[in-house]
ZADO-1210 file (C-alpha; in nm, 4 decimals, padded with zeros to 6 digits):
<atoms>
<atom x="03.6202" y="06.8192" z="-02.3928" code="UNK" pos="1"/>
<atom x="03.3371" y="07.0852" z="-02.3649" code="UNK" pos="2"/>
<atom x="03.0163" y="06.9882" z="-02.3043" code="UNK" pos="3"/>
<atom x="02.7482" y="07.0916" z="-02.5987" code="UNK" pos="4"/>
<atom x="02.4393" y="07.0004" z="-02.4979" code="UNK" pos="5"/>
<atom x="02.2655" y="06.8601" z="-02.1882" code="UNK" pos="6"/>
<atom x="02.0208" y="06.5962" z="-02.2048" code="UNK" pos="7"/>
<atom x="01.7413" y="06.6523" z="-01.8763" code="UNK" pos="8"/>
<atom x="01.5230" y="06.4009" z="-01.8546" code="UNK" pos="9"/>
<atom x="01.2689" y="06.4008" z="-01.5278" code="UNK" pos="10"/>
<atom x="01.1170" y="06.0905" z="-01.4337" code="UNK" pos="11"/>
<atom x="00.8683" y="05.9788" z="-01.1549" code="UNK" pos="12"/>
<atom x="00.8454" y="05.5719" z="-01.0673" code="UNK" pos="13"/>
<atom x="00.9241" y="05.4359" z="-01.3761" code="UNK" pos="14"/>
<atom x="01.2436" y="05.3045" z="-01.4361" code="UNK" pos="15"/>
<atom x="01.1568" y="05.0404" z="-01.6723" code="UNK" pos="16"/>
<atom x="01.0138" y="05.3156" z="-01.9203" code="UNK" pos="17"/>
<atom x="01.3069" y="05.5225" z="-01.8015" code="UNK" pos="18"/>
<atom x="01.5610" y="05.2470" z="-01.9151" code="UNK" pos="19"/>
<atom x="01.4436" y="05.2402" z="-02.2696" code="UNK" pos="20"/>
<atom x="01.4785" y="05.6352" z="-02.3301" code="UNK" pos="21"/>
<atom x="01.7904" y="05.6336" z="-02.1122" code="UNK" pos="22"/>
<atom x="01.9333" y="05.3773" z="-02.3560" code="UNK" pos="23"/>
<atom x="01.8095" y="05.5290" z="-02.6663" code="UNK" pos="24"/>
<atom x="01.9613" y="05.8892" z="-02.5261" code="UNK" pos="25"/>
<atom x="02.3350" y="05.7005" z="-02.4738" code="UNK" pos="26"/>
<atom x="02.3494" y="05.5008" z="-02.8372" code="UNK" pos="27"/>
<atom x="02.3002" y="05.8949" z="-02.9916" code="UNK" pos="28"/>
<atom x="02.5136" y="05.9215" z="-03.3011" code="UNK" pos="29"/>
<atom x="02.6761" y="06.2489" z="-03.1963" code="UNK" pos="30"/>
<atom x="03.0082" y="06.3206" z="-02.9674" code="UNK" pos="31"/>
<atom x="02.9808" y="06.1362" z="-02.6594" code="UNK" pos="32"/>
<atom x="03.2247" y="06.3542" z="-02.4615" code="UNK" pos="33"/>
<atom x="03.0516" y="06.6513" z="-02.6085" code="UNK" pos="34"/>
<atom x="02.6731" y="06.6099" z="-02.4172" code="UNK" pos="35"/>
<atom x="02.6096" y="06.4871" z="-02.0901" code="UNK" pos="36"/>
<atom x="02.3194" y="06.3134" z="-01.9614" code="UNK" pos="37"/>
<atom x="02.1188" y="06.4515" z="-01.6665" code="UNK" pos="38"/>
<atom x="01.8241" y="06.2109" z="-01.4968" code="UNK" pos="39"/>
<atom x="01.6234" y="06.4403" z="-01.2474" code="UNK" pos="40"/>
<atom x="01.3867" y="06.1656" z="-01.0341" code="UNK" pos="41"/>
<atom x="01.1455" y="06.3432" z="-00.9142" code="UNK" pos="42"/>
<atom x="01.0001" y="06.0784" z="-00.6866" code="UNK" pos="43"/>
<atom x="01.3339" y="06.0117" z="-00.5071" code="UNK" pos="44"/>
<atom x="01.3465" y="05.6372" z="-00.5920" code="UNK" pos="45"/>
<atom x="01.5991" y="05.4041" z="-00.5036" code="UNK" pos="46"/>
<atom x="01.4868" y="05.1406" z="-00.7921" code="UNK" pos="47"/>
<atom x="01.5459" y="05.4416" z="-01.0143" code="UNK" pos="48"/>
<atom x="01.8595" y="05.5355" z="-00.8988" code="UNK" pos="49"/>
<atom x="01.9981" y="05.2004" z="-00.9543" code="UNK" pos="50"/>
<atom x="01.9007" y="05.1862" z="-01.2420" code="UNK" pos="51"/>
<atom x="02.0512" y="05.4851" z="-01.3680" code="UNK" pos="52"/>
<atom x="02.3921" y="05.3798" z="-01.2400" code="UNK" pos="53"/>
<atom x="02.3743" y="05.0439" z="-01.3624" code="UNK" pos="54"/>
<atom x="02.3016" y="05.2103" z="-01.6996" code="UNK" pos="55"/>
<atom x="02.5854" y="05.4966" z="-01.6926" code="UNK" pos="56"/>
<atom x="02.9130" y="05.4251" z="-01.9318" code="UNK" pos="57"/>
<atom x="03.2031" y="05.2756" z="-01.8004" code="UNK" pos="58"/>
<atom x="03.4001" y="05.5023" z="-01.9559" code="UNK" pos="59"/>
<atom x="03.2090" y="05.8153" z="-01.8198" code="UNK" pos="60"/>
<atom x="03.1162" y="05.9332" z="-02.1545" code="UNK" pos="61"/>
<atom x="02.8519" y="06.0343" z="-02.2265" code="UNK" pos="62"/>
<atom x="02.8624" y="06.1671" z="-01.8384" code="UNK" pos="63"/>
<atom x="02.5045" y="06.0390" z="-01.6830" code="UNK" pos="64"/>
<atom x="02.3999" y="06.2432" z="-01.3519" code="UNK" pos="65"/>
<atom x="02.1439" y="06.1843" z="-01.1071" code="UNK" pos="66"/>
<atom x="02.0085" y="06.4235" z="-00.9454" code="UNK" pos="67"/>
<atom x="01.7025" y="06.4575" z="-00.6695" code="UNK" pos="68"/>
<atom x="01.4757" y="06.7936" z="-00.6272" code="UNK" pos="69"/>
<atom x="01.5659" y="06.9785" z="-00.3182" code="UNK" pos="70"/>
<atom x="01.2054" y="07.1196" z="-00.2977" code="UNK" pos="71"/>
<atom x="00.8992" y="07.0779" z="-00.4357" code="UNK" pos="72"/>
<atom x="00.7250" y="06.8077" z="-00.6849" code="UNK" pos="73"/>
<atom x="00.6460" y="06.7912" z="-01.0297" code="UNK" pos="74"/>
<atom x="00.7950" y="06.8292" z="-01.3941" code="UNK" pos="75"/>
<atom x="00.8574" y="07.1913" z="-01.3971" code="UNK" pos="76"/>
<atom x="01.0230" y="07.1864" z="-01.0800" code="UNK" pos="77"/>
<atom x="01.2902" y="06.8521" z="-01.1999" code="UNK" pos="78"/>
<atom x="01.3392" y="07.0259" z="-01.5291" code="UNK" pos="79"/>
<atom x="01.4440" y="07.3483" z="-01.3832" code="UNK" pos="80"/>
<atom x="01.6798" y="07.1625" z="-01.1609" code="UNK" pos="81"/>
<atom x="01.8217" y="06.9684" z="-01.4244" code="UNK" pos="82"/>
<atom x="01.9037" y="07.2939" z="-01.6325" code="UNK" pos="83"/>
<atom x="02.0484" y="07.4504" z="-01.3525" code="UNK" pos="84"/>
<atom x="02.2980" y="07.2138" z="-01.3481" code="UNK" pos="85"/>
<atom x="02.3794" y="07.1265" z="-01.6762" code="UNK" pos="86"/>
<atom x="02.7053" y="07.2082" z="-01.8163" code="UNK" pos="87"/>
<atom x="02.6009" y="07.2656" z="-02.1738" code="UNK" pos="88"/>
<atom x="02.4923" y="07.5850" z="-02.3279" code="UNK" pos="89"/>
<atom x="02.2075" y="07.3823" z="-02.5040" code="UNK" pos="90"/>
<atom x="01.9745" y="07.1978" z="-02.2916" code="UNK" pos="91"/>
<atom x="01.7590" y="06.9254" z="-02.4855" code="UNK" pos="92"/>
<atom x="01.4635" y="06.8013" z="-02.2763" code="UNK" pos="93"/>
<atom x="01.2701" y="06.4970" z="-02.3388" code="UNK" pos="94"/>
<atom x="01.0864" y="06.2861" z="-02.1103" code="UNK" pos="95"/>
<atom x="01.0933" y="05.8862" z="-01.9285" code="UNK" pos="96"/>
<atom x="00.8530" y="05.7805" z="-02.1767" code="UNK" pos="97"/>
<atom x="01.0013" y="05.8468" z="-02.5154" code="UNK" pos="98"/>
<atom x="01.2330" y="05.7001" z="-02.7376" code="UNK" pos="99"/>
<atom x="01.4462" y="05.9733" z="-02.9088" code="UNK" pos="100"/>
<atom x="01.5774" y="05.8730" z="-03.2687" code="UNK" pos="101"/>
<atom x="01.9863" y="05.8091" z="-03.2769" code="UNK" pos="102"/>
<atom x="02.0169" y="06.1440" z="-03.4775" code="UNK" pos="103"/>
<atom x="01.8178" y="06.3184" z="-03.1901" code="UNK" pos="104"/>
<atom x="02.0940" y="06.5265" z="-03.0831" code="UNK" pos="105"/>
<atom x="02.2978" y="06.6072" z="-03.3720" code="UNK" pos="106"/>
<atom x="02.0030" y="06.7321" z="-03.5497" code="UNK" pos="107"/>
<atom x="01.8535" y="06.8917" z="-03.2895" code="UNK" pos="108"/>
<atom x="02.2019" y="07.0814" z="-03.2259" code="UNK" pos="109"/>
<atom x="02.1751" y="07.1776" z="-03.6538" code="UNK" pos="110"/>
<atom x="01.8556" y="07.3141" z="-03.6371" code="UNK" pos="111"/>
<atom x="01.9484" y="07.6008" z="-03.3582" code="UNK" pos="112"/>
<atom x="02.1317" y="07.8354" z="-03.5499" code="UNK" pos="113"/>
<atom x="02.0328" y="08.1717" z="-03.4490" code="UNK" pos="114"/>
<atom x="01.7345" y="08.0404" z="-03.2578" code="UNK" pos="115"/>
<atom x="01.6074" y="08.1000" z="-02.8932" code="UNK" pos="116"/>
<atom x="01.4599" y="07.7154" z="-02.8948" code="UNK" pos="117"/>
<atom x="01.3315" y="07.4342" z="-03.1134" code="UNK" pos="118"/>
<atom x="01.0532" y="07.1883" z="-03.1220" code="UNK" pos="119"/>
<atom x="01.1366" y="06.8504" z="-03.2244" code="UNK" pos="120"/>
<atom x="00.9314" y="06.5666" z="-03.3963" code="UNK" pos="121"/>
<atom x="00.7046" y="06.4115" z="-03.1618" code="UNK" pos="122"/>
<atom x="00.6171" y="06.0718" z="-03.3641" code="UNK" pos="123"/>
<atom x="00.3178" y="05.8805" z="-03.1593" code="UNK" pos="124"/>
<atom x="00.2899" y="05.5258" z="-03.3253" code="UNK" pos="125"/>
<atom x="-00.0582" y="05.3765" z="-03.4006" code="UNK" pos="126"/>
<atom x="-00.1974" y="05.1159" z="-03.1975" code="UNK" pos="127"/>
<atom x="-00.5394" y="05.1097" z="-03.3144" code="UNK" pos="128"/>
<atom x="-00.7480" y="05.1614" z="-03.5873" code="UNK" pos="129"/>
<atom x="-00.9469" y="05.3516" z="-03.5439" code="UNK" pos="130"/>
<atom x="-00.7600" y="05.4596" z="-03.1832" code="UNK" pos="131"/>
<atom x="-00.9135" y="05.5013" z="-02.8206" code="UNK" pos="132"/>
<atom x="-00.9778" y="05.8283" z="-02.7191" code="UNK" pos="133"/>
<atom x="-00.6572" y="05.8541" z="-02.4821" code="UNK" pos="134"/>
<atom x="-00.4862" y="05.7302" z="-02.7991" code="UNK" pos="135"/>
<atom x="-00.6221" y="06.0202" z="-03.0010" code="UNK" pos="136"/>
<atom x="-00.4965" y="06.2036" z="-02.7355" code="UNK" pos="137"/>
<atom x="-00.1974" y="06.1172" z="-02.7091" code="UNK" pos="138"/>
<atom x="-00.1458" y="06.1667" z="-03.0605" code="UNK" pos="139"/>
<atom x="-00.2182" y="06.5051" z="-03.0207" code="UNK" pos="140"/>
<atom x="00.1540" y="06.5964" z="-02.9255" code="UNK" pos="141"/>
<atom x="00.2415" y="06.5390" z="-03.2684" code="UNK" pos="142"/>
<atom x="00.0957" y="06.8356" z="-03.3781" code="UNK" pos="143"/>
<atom x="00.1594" y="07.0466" z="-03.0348" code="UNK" pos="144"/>
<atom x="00.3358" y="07.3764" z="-03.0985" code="UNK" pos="145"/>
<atom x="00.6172" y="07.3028" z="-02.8396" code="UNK" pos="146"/>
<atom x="00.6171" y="07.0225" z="-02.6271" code="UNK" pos="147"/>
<atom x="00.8926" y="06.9287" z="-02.4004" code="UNK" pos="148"/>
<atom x="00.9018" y="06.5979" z="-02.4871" code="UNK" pos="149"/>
<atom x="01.1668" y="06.7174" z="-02.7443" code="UNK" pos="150"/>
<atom x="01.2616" y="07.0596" z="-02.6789" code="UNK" pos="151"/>
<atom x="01.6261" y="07.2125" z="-02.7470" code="UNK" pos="152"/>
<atom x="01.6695" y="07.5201" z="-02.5356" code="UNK" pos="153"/>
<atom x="01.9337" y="07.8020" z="-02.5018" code="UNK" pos="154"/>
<atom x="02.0752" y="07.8040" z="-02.1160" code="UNK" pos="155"/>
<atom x="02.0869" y="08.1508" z="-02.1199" code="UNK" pos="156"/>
<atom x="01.7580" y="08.1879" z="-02.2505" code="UNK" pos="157"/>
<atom x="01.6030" y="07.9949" z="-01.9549" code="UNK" pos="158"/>
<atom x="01.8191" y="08.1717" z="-01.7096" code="UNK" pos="159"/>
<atom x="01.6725" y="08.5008" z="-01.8577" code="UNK" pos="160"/>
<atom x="01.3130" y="08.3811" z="-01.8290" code="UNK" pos="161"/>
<atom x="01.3661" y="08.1735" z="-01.5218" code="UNK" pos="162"/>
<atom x="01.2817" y="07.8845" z="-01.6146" code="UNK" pos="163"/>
<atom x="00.9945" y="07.7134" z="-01.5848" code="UNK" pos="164"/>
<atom x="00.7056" y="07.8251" z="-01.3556" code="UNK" pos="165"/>
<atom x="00.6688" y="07.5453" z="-01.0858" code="UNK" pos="166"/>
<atom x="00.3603" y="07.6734" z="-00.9817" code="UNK" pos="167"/>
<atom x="00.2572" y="07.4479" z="-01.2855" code="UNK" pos="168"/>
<atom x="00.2602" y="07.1084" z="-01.0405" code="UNK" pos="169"/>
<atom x="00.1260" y="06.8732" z="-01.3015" code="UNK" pos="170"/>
<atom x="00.2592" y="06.8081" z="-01.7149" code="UNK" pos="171"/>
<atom x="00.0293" y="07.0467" z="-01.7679" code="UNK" pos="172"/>
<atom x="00.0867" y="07.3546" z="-01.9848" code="UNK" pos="173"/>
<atom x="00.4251" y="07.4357" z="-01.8000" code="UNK" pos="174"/>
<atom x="00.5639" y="07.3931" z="-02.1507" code="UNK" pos="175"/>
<atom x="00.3178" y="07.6036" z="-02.3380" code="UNK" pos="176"/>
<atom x="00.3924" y="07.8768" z="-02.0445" code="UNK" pos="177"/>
<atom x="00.7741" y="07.8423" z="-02.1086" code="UNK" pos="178"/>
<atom x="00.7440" y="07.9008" z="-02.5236" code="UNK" pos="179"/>
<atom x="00.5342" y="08.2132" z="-02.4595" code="UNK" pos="180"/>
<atom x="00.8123" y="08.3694" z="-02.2570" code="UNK" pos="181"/>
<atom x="01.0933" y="08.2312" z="-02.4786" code="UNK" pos="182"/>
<atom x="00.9525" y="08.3810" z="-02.7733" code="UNK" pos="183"/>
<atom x="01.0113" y="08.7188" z="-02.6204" code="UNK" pos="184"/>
<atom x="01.2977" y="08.6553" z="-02.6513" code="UNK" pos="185"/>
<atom x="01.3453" y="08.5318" z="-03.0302" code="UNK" pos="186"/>
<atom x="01.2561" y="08.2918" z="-03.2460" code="UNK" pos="187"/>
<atom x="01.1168" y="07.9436" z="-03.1213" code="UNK" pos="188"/>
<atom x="01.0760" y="07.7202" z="-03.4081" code="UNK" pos="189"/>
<atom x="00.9796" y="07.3415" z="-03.5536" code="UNK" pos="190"/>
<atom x="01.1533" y="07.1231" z="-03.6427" code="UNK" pos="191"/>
<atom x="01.0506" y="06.8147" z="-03.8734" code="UNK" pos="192"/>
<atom x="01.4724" y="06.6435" z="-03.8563" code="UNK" pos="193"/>
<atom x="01.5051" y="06.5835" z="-03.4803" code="UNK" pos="194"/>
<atom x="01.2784" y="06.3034" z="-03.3579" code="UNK" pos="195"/>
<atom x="01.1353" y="06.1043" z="-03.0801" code="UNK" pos="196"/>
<atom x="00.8889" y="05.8142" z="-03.0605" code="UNK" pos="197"/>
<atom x="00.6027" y="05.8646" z="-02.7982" code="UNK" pos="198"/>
<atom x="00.4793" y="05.5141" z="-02.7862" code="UNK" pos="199"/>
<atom x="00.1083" y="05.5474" z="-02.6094" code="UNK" pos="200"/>
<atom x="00.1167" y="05.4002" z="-02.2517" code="UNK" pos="201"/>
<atom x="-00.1381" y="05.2145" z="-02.0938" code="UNK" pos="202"/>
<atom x="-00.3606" y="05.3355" z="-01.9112" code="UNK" pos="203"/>
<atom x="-00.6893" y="05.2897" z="-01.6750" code="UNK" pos="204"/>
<atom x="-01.0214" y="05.2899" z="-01.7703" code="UNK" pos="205"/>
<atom x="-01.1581" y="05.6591" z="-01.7203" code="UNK" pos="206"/>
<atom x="-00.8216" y="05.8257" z="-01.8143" code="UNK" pos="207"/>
<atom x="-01.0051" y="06.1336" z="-01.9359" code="UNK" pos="208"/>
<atom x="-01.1866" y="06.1994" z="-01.6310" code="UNK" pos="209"/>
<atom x="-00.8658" y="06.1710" z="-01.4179" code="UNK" pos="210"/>
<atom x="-00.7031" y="06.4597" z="-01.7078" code="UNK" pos="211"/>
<atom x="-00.9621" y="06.6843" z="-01.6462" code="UNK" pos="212"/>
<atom x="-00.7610" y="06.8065" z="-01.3516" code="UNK" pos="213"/>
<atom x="-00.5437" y="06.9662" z="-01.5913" code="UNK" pos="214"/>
<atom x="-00.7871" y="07.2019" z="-01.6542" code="UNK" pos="215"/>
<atom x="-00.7062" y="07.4054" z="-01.2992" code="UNK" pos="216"/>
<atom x="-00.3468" y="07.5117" z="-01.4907" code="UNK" pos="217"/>
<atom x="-00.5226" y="07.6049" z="-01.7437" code="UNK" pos="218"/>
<atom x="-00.6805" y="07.9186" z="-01.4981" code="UNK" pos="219"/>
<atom x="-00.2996" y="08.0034" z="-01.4977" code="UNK" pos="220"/>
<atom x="-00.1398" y="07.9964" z="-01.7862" code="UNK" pos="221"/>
<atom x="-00.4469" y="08.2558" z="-01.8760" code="UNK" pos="222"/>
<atom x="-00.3841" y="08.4318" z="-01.6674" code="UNK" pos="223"/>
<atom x="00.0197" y="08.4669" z="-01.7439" code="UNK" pos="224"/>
<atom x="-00.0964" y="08.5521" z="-02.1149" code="UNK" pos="225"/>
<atom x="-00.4448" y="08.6141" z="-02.1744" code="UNK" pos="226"/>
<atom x="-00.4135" y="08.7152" z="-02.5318" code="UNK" pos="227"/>
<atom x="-00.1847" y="08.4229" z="-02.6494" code="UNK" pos="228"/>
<atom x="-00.4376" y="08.1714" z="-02.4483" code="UNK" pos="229"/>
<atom x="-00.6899" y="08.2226" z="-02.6071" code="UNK" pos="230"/>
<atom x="-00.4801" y="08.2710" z="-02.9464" code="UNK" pos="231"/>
<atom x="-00.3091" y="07.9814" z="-02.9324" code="UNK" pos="232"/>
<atom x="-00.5307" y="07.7095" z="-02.6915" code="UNK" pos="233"/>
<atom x="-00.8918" y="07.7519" z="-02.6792" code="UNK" pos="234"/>
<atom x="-01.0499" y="08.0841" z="-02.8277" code="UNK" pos="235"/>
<atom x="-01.4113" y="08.0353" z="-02.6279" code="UNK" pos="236"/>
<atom x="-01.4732" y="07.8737" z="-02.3225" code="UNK" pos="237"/>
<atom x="-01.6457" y="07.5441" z="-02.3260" code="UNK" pos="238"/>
<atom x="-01.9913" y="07.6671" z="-02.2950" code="UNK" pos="239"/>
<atom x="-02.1643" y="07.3456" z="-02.3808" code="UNK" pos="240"/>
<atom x="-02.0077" y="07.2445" z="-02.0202" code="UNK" pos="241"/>
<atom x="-02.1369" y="07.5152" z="-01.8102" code="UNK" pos="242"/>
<atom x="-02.4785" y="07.4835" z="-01.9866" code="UNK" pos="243"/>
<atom x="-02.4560" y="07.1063" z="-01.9030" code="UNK" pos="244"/>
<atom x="-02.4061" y="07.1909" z="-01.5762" code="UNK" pos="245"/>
<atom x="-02.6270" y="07.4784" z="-01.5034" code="UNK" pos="246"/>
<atom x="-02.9422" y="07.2650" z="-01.6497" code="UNK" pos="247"/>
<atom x="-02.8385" y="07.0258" z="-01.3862" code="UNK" pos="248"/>
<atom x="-02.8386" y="07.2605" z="-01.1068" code="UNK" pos="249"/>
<atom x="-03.1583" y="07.4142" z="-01.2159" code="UNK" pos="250"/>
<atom x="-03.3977" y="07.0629" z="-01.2213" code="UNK" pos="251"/>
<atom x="-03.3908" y="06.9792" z="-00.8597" code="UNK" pos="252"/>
<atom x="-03.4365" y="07.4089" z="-00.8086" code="UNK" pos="253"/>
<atom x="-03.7633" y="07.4077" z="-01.0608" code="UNK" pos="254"/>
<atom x="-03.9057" y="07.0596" z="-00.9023" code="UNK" pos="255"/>
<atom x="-03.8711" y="07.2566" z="-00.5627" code="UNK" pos="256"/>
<atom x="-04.0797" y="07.5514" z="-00.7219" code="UNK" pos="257"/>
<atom x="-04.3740" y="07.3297" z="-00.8598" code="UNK" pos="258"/>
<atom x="-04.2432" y="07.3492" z="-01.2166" code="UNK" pos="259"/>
<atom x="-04.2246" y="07.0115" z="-01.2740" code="UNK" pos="260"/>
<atom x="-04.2283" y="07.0018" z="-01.6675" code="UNK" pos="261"/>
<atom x="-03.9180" y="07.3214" z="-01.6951" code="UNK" pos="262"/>
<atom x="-03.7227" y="07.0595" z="-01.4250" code="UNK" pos="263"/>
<atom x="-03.8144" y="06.7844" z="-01.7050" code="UNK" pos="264"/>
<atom x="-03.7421" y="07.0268" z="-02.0048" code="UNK" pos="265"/>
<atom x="-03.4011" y="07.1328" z="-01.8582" code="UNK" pos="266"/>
<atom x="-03.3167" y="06.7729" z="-01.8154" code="UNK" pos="267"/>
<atom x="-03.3614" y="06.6199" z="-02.1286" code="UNK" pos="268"/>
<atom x="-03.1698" y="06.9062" z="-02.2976" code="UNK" pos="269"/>
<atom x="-02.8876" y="06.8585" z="-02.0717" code="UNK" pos="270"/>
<atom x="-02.8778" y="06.4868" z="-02.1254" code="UNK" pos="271"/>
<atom x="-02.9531" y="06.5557" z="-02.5095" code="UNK" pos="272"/>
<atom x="-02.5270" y="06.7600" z="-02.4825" code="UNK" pos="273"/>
<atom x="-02.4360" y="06.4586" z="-02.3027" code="UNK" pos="274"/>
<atom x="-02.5343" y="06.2349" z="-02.5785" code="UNK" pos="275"/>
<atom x="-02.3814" y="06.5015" z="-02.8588" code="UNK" pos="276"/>
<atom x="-02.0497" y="06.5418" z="-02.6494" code="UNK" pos="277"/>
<atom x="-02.0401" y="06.0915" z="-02.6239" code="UNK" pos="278"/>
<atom x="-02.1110" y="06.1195" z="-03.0254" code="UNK" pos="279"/>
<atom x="-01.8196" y="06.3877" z="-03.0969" code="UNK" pos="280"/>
<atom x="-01.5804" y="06.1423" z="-02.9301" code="UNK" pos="281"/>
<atom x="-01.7047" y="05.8038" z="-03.0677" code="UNK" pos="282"/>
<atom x="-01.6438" y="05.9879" z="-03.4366" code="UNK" pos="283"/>
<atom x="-01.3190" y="05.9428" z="-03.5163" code="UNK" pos="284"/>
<atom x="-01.2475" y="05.7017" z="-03.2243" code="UNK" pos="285"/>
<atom x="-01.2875" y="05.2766" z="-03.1675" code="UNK" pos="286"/>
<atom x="-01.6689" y="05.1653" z="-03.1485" code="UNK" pos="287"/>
<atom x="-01.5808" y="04.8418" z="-02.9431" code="UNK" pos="288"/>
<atom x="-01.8137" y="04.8015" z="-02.6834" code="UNK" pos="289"/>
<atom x="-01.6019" y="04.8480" z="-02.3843" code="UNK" pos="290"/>
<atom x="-01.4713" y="05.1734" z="-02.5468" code="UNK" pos="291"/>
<atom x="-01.8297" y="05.2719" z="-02.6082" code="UNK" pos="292"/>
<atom x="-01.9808" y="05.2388" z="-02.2487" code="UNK" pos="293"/>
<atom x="-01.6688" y="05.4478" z="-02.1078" code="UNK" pos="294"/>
<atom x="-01.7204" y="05.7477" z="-02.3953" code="UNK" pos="295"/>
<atom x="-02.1338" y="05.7250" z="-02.3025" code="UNK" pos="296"/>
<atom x="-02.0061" y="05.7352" z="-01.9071" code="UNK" pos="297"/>
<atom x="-01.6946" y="05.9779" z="-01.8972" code="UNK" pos="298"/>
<atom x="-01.9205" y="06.2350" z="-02.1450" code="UNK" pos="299"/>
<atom x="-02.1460" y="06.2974" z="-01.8222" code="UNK" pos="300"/>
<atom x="-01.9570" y="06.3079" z="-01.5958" code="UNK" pos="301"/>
<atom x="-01.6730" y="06.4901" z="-01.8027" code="UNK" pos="302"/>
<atom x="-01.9098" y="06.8378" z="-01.7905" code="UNK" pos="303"/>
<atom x="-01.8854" y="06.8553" z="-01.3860" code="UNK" pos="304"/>
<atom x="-01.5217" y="06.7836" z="-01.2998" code="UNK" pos="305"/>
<atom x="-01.4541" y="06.9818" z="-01.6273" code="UNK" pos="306"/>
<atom x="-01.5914" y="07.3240" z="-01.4882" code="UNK" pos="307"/>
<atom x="-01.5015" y="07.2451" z="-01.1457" code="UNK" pos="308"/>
<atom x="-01.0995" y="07.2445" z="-01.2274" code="UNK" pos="309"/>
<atom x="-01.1853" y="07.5469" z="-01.3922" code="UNK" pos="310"/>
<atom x="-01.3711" y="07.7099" z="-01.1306" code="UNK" pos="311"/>
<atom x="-01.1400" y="07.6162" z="-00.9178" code="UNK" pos="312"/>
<atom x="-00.8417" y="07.7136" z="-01.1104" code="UNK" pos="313"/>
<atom x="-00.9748" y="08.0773" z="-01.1520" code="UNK" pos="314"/>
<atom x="-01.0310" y="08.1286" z="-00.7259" code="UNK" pos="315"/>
<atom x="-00.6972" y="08.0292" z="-00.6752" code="UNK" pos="316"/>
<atom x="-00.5006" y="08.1865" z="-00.9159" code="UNK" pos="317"/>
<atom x="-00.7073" y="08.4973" z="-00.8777" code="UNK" pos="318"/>
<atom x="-00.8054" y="08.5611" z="-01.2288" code="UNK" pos="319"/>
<atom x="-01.1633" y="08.5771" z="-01.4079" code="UNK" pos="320"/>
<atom x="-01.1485" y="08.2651" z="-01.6161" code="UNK" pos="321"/>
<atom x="-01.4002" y="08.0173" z="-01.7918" code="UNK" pos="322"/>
</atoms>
């Protein structure tokens, strides 16, 4: 039977998370001998390989393949060798750490038509009221414009755009980069019918200042579509930041020059941000007191690493960004 649609899902050193969406991908209510499943670990694991295998049909449908990247590291680079060697002339991405809905397929596959690609559901279930801010976060993908943690895809649409750029090493805008191209191609739409949970994972304290390395691919995807950036993401820089950071800088500099009330002045209004930015994030977020002390921590030290990855991000990618 011809294969409809391939299933690529990457994964890095998590089988047990990889076990529930790998199980919720094989009970699909659609043609098992018509979609295969393809499993790209991209931290060439030997607990996730077995688990894979253990979890692969008897029968051999739906077909499950593992693969391992030849070269290179991160999601862009497993996706695009999971579409290169899928069968299917639709390729439907998700990721280790969802739980697609048992109509997932079929109603992704109804919702192509005509179309170049499609945006899925991304459903984040609460766990707090009001949440953390990595929940709030997280919960952001619902409303994303195309993620692909539920992405249907044309193969020959990816083969004309290449792919995905793997110069985007992190989960970081690679899929944002990927719909701008695609819809040069046609239409890229929503859709509301096919669905995946995102459950929120746990994570460390200080999550935020960890994601602010995301920021560097940022500089990039800029610089790939300047217009559509700042469209789309984030019309102005974050100015507060570099003001933040620049009133820093400036103290010890005006101590040094005798101007000991400007150092004092130039202080206080960067600390007065700090407390505004720790207030915009406690508003809608939990006031428990552990939450509390990491927003009032993470909101000065946010500022720095912020406009660093930035910085940093426009030197190497060669492109005047803030």
């Amino acid at each position: 039977m011809t294969v409809r649609i391939s299933v690529v899902i990457p994964t890095f050193h998590r089988p047990e998370l990889l076990a529930r969406c790998l199980g919720a991908v094989l009970a699909q209510r659609f043609d098992p001998g018509a979609c295969e499943v393809i499993v790209v670990d991209d931290g060439h694991d030997e607990a996730t390989r077995e688990q894979v295998q253990a979890m692969a049909p008897a029968g051999g449908q739906p077909a499950v393949r593992y693969l391992r990247p030849g070269n290179g590291r991160g999601p862009a680079v497993a996706r695009n060798a999971g579409w290169r060697a899928a069968r299917g002339a639709l390729v439907a991405f998700t990721d280790d750490d969802t739980v697609p809905d048992p109509n997932w397929l079929a109603e992704g596959e109804r919702e192509m038509d005509s179309r170049v690609a499609v945006c899925g559901r991304v459903v984040v279930p609460p766990l707090d009221e009001p949440p953390t801010d990595h929940e709030l976060m997280t919960r952001g993908l619902a409303s994303a414009e195309f993620v692909t943690a539920n992405a249907f895809v044309r193969r020959d649409a990816l083969e004309q755009v290449g792919g995905f750029d793997e110069r985007f090493t992190r989960a970081w805008r690679e899929d944002s980069d990927l719909q701008f191209r695609l819809c040069r191609l046609g239409e890229v739409a929503r859709s509301d019918r096919s669905t995946v949970l995102h459950p929120v994972r746990p994570e460390r304290w200080g999550v935020c200042l960890r994601q602010q390395r995301n920021t560097f691919f940022d500089a990039l995807l800029y610089k790939k579509h300047p217009r559509l950036y700042r469209e789309r993401i984030r019309r102005v820089p974050p100015w507060n930041y570099y003001f933040i950071v620049l009133l820093v800088l400036a103290a010890p500099v005006l101590t040094w020059s005798g101007l000991g009330i400007a150092a004092a002045a130039a202080l206080s209004i960067a600390l007065a941000l700090i407390a505004r930015l720790a207030v915009e994030r406690l508003r809608h977020t939990a006031r428990t007191p552990s939450h509390v002390a990491e927003m009032i921590v993470t909101s000065a030290l946010i500022p720095f690493l912020s406009v660093y990855w930035r910085l940093r991000g426009a030197w190497r990618f060669r492109v005047l960004f803030l």
